[in-house]
N, CA, C and O atoms as a DFTB+ gen file, in Angstrom:
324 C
 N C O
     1  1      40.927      46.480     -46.353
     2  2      40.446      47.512     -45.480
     3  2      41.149      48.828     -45.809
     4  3      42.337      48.965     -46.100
     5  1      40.181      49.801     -45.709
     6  2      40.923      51.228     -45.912
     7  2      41.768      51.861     -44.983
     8  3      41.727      51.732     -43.759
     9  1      42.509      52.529     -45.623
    10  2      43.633      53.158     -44.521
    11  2      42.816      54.077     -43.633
    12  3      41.976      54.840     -44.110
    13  1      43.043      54.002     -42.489
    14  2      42.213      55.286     -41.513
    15  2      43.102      56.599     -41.964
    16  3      44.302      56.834     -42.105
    17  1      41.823      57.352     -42.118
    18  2      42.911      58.858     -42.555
    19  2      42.352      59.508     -40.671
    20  3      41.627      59.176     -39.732
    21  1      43.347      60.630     -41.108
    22  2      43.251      61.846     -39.916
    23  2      42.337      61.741     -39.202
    24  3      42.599      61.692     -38.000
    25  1      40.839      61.660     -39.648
    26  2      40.147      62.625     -39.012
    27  2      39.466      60.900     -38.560
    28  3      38.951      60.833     -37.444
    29  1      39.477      60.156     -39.053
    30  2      39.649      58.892     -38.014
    31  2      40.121      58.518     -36.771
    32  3      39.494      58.096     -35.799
    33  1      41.656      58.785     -36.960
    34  2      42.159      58.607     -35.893
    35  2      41.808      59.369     -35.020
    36  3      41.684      58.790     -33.941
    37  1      41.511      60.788     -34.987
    38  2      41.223      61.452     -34.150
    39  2      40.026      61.151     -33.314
    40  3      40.024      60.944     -32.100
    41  1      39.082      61.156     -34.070
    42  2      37.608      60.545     -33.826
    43  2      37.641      59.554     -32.962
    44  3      37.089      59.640     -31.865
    45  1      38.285      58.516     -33.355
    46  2      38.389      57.171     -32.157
    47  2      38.866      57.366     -31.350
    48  3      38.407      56.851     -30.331
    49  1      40.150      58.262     -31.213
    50  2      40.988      58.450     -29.924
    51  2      40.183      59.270     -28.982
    52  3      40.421      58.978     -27.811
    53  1      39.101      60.423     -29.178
    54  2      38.259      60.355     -28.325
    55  2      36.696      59.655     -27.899
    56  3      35.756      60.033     -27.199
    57  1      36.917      58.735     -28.524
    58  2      35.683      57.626     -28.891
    59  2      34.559      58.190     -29.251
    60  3      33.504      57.945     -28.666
    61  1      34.662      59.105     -30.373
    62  2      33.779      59.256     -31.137
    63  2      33.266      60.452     -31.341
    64  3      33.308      61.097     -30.294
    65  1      32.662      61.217     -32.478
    66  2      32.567      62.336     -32.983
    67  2      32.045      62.852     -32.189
    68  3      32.451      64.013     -32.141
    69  1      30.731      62.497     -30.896
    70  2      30.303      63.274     -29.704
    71  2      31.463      64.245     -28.741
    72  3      31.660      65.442     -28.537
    73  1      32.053      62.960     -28.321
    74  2      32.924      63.033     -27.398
    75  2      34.325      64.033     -28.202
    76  3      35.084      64.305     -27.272
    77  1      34.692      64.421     -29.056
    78  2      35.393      65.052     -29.565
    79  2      35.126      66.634     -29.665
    80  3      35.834      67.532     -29.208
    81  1      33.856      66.749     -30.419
    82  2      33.607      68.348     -30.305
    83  2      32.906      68.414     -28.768
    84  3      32.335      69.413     -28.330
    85  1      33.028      67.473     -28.233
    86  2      32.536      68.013     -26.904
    87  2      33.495      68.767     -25.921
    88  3      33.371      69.749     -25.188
    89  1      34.813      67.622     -26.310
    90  2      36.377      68.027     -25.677
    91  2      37.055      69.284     -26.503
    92  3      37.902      70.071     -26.082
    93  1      36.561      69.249     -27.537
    94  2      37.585      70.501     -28.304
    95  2      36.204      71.635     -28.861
    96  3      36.582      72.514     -29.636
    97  1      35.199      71.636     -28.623
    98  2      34.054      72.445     -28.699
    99  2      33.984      72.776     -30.205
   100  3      33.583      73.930     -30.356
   101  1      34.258      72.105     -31.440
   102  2      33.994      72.156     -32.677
   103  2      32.778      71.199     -32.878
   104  3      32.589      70.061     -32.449
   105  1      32.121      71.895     -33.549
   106  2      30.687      71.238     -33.979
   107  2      30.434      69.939     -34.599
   108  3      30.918      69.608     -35.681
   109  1      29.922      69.457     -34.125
   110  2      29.634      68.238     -34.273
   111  2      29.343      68.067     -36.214
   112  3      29.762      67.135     -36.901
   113  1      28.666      69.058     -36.621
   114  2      28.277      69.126     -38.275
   115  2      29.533      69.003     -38.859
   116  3      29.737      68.333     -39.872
   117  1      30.544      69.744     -38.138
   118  2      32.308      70.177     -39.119
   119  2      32.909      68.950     -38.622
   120  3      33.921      68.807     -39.308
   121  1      32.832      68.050     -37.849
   122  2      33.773      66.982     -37.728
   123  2      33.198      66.116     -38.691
   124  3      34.020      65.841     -39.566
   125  1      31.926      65.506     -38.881
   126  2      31.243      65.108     -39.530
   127  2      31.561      64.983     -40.812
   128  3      31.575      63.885     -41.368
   129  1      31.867      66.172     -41.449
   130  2      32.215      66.708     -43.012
   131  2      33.841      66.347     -42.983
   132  3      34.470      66.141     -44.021
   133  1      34.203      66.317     -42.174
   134  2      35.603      66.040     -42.563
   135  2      36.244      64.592     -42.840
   136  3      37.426      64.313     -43.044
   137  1      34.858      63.558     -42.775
   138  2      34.860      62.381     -43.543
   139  2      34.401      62.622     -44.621
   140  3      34.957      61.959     -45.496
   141  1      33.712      63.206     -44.943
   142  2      33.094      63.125     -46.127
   143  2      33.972      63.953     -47.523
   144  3      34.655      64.966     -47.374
   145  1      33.736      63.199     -48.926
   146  2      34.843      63.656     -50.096
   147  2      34.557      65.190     -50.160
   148  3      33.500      65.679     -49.762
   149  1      35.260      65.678     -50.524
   150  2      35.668      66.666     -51.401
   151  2      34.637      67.091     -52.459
   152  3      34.174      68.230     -52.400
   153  1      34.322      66.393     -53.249
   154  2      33.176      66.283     -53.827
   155  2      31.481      66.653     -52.974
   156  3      30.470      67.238     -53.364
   157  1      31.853      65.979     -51.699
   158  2      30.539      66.566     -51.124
   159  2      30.468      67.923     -49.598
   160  3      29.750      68.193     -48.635
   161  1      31.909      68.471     -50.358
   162  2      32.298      69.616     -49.446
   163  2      32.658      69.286     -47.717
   164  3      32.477      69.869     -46.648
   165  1      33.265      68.003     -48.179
   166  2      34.174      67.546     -46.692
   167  2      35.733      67.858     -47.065
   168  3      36.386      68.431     -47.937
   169  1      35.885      67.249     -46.067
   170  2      37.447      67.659     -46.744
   171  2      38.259      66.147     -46.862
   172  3      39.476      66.006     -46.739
   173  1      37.469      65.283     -47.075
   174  2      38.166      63.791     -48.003
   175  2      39.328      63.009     -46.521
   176  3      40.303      62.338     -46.859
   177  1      39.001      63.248     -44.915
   178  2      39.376      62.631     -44.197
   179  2      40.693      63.405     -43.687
   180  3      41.703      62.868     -43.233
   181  1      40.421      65.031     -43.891
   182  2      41.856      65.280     -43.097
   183  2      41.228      66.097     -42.202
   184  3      39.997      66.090     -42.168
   185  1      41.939      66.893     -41.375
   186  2      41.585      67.832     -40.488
   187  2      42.170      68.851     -40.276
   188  3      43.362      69.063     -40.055
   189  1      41.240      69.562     -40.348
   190  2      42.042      71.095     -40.744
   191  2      43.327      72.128     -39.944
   192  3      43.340      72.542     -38.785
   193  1      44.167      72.299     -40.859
   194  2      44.927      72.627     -40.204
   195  2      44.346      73.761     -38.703
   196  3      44.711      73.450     -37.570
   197  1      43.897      74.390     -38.817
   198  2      43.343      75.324     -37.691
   199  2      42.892      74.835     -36.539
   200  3      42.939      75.394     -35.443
   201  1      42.157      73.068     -36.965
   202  2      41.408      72.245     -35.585
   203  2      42.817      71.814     -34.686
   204  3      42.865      71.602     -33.474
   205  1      43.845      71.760     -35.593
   206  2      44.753      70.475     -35.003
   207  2      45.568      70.573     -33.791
   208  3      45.940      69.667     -33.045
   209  1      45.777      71.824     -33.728
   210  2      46.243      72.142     -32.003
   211  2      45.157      71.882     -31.098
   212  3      45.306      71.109     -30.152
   213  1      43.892      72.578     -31.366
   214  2      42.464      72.496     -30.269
   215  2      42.554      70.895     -29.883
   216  3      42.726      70.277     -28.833
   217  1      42.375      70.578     -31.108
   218  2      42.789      68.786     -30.841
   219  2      43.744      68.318     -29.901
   220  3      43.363      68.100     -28.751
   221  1      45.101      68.104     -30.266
   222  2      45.972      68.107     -29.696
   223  2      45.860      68.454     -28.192
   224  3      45.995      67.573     -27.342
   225  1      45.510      70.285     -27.735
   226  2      45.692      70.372     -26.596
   227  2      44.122      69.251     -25.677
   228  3      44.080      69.244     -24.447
   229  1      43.392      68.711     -26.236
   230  2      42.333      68.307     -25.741
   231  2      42.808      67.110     -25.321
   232  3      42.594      66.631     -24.208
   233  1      43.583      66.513     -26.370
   234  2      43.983      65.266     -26.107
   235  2      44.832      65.130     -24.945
   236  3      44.595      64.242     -24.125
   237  1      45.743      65.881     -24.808
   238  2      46.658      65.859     -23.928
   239  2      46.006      65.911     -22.243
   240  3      45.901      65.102     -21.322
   241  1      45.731      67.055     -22.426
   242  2      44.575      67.078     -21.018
   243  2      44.073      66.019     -20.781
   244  3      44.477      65.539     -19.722
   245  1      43.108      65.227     -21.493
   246  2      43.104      64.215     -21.293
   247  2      44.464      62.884     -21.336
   248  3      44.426      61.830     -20.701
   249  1      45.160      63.169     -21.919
   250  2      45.959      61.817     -21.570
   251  2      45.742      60.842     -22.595
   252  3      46.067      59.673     -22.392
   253  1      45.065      61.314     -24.010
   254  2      44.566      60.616     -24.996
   255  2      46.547      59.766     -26.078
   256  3      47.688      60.098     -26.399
   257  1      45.950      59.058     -26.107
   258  2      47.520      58.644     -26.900
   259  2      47.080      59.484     -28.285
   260  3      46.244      58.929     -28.998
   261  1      47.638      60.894     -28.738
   262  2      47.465      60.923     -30.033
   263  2      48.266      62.646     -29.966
   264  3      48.181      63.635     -29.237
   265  1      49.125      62.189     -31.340
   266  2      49.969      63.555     -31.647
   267  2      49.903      63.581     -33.130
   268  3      49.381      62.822     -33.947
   269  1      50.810      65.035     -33.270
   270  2      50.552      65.807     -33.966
   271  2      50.878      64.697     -36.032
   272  3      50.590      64.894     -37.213
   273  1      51.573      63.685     -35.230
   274  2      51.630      62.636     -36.849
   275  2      50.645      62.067     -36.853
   276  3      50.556      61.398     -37.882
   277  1      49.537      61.936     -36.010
   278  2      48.222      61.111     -36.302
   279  2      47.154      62.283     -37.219
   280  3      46.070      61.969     -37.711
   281  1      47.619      63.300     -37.265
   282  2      46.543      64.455     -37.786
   283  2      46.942      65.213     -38.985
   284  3      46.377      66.180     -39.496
   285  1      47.998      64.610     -39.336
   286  2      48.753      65.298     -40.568
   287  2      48.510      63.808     -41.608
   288  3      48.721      62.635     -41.299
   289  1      47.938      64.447     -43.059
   290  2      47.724      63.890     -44.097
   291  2      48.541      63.379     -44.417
   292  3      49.352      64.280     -44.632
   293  1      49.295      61.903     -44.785
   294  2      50.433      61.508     -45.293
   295  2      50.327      60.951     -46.652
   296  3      51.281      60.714     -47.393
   297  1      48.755      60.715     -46.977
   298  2      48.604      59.920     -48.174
   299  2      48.816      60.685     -49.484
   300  3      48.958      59.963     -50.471
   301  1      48.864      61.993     -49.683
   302  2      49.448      63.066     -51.103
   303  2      50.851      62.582     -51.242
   304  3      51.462      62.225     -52.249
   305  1      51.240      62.659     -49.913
   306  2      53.096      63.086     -49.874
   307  2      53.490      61.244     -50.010
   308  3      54.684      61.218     -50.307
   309  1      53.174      60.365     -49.950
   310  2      53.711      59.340     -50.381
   311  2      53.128      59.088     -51.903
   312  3      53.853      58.613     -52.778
   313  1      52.070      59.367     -52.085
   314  2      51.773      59.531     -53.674
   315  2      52.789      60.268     -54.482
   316  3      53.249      59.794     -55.520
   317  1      53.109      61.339     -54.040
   318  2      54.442      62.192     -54.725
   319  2      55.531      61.307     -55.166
   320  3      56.042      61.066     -56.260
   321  1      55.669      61.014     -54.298
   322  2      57.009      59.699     -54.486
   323  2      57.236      58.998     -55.124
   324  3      58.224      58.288     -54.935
């Protein structure tokens, strides 16, 4: 099974890409793309640095279990290694 990247976790923690740009008012098309590669002008499962507070503060309000290490890319920086 594949590792859940970023924009996974995020996604589930508000159960689902509806319910996410609904709570943080980013479009449903741009969450969308941010599964999708690089290659097809997503951004390969991370989330952009600019969403990740909107996120964050959404989550919190709600009471969602999810911080700021669930939204940061870790899979480059252990490749480095």
């Amino acid at each position: 099974m594949a590792e859940k990247t970023p924009a996974d976790i995020a996604i589930a923690a508000f159960g689902g890409v509806e319910a996410l740009a609904s709570a943080t008012k980013i479009p449903v098309k741009r969450i969308y793309r941010w599964r999708q590669s690089l290659a097809k002008g997503g951004s390969d499962g991370r989330v952009p640095a600019n969403q990740q507070g909107v996120i964050l503060r959404a989550a919190r309000k709600r009471r969602l279990d999810l911080c700021a290490e669930d939204l940061i890319d870790m899979r480059v920086a252990e490749d480095v290694q």
